[in-house]
Each structure stands twice: as C-alpha cells, then as structure tokens.
C-alpha positions, 0 to 999 in steps of 0.5 A, a space after each residue: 791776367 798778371 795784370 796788377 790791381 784795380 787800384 793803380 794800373 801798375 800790375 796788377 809769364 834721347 832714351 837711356 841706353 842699357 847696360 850689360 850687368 858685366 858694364 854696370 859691375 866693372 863701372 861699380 867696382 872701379 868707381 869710374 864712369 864706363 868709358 872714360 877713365 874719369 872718376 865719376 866724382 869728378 865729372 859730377 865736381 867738373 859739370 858746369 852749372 846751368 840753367 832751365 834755359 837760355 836767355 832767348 829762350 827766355 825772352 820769347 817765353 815772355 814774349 809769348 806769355 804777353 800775347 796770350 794775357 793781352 788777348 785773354 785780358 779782353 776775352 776774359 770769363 772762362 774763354 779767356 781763363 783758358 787762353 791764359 792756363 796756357 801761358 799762366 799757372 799757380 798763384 798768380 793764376 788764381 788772381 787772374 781767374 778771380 779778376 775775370 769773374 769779379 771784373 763785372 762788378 768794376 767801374 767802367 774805367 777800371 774794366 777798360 783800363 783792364 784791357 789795355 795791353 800790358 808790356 815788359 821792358 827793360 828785363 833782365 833776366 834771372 837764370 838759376 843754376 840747376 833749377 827748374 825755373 828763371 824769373 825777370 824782372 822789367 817795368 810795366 808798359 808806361 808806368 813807374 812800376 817795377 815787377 818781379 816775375 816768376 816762370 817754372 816749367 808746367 806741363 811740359 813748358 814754362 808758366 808764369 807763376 808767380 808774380 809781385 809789383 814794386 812802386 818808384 819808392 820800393 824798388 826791387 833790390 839787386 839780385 846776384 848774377 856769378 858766371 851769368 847765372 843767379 843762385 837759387 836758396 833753399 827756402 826752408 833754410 833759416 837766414 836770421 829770424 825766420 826761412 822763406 817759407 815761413 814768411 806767409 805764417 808770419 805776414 798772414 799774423 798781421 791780419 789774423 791778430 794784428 801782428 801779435 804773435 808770428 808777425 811780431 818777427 817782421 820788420 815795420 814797413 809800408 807793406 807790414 802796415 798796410 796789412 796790418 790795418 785789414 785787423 784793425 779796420 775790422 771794427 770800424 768796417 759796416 758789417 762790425 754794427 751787425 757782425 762780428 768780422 774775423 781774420 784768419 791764416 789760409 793755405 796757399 793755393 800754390 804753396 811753392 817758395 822762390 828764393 834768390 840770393 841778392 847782390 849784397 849776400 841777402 835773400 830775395 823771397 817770393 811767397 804765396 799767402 792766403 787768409 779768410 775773413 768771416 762775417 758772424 751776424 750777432 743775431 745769428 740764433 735769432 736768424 739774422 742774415 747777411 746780405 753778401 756784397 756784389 763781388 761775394 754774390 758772384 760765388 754765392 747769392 744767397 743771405 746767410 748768417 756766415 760769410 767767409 771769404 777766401 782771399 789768395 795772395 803774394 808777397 816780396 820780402 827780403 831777409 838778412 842774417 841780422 835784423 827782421 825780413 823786411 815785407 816790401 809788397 803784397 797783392 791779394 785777390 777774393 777767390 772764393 765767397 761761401 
C-alpha cells in the first residue's frame, strides 16, 4: 500500500483532419495557421497554460485511489497487489508489494495497524502547467504526519507513483502556485551544487561509503544521518562476526524525478533510490553459510554463503542555488533477498 512504514503509523494516488498539400503548402509559405489569419507563433505565445486536469478531477482521483488501497490493504498478497496496480505504479508501488509479501513476518499489531484505513485531508492540490501529472500534499488520517503524493498518468489514467512523508518537525515547504498552477523544473537542470536527478547518486553515498564522495555534496540533516548510520552500523550488525556486510548504490526501479519550484524561488525534489546490501560469510571457501532472516527467506530460503538484498526507495530534498540540497526524508523498503 502507500501506507508509510511499520515503525510509526504516519505513512508509511477527436481524429486529425487531413490536409490537402495545396492547404499544408499555403499554410508553410504564409506562416499563419490555415484559417486564421493568425501567425502560428503567436497562438502558440498566446495558449494558456494548463495542466493534466483539474482540481475535481483531482480530488476524486484521490478519492479513488484511498478506496482501492484501503481494501487492497486487508486483501493483501497478490489479490490485493492487483487491486492496488489499478490505482498505484512506480516507486512506491514497489513498497507496497514488498509489504504485502513481507507483512507475514510483523507483529500482531503491526499487520493490524496496516489495515487501518488510511485518509487524506486537508489537500492541497499541485497542478503543473503543461506536464503529465499533479501532486498533493495532505496529513495522513489521525496523525501528525504530512505527505507529499506524487499522480502521473499510466496506462490511460492517472497512478500514485510517488510518494514520501514528513514528521510535525519537518514540515513540507511551501510550493509556488502563478495563476492556479504550480511549476514543474526540469530535473536535469543543475541548481547549486547538484540537479534533481543526481540527488540519488549522492544520498545513496551515504550508505555506500558513508558519505565520503557524491554525499559529501549534502547538507547535514536529520534524514542525511539516519542514512548514514546504515554504514556505519555495518560492523557492529550480527552478521559483522561472521561476514563482512557491504553497501552499494542500486538502480531505481522507477527512475522518474519530480520537481517543483517552491514559494521562496527553491526547488522541491522527489527522487527514487535503490541500494543493496551484501552479506560474504568470512569462511565462504571453507563453505560457510549464512542463514537468510525471515523477511529474506521469503524470496530465497535457502543458506548461502552470499546474500545480497535489494532495498528500493524515495526521498524529499530541497535544493538552492546557494548552499547544499537539504535531504528532509526518505523510506526504503527490501524487495528482493537473493
């Protein structure tokens, strides 16, 4: 589901008509468009902008999406995965599959609390001009936790993709609204020290060599830190006394990058991540095995003497001309045990 992580219940959705070539010649040599007057150029400079839809049409897309995961949510397994294909895709769908397989090894309470049904409100909706997709952003049913929701169109009709969720303490920053419409920025585009989409490369540094090298161009934050701890935990996890326990960058799934200009003239990044951990037994030659943990054994039961699991991810991070992008959450799910 686009449910959150287990950990808190904060968040864890008309035919061309053909042209004679005497038309399309007169319209070619003239410069206007054929039965107008007009010069082409200046209808194009003159359209307004618009976005992918409206804002009702918005809202019940979100409407429709909480129905579908609420009852995917108890269904769960590959019913339920199916349910929720229908109103859910991309990163985030990657979580929620990993969820419905891996829920068997939670708590009791924890599968419960999964299945509590799960609102938006107080949305506000995020309309760019000219793009394929809108993102809202609301608090999540009773809690104190903010998201930011990402829907693109997908076979025909719009998905929740994307998603990420804020604590009281990190709230999501203002995003520019001209004219009803917010501004969708390119993500290859460089604003300070690095471009939307090369924000992965550098958090997933974090992990890899605790930010040594790409995630040396981050600012310091709560959620940099967090992430940073997956490296230098590795030796003091169990497995450390009998394996040596690697990070290593991934490939997103979904690699798709949204950005948004923010209110203050700053850029909004939603981003996918991936990164792998590999367990080596030290005794590998000697034919020592590993014994895969309940959530790994789901994908592969078998001992071995290297385990590598796949985890795929999300982040929010906000970047300015001046200073570092600043990483303000992330959520990770396993995917894959191998």
């Amino acid at each position: 589901m686009t449910s959150h992580s287990r950990t808190a219940r904060t968040p864890r959705i008309r035919p061309t008509a053909l042209l004679s070539l005497s038309v399309i010649a007169a319209v070619a040599l003239s410069g206007c468009s054929a039965g107008t007057g007009e010069p082409a150029t200046d209808r194009a400079a003159a359209r307004p902008p618009k976005g992918a839809v409206t804002v009702d049409a918005a809202r019940d897309t979100v409407d429709k999406f909480q129905r579908a995961n609420n009852e995917a949510n108890t269904i769960r397994g590959s019913r339920g995965g199916k349910l929720l294909g229908t109103v859910e895709a991309g990163q985030v769908h990657e979580q929620s599959l990993a969820d419905y397989t891996q829920i068997k090894t939670w708590s009791k309470a924890d599968q419960k609390e999964y299945g509590t049904p799960l609102f938006y409100t107080a949305r506000k909706y995020y309309i760019p001009a000219d793009q394929s997709w809108f993102a809202i952003t609301a608090m999540v049913s009773e809690t104190k936790s903010q998201g930011l929701m990402i829907f693109d169109k997908v076979d025909d009709r719009f998905k929740m993709v994307a998603a990420v969720y804020t604590d009281e303490k990190t709230p999501i920053p203002q995003i520019a609204v001209d004219r009803g419409l917010a501004t969708a920025v390119d993500p290859s585009k460089r604003v300070g020290t690095l471009a939307p989409n090369q924000l992965a490369d550098a958090f997933e540094d974090l992990a890899e060599t605790g930010g040594k090298k790409e995630g040396r161009q981050l600012a310091p934050t709560k959620a940099t830190k967090e992430f940073t701890k997956r490296y230098t935990d590795r030796i003091e996890a169990k497995e450390a006394s009998f394996a040596t326990v690697k990070h290593f960058d991934g490939k997103p799934a979904h690699p798709r990058v949204y950005a948004l200009r923010l209110a203050d003239g700053s850029i909004l990044a939603l981003f996918p991540s991936a990164y792998t951990i590999e367990y080596l037994h030290k005794r590998f030659m000697n034919g020592g095995t590993i014994i895969p943990g309940k959530a790994e054994a789901l994908y592969n039961s078998e001992q071995r003497p290297l385990i590598t699991d796949e985890y795929q991810g999300q982040a929010l991070a906000t970047l300015t001309p001046t200073g570092k992008p600043k990483v303000l959450t992330h959520r990770y799910a396993m995917v894959d045990s191998r």
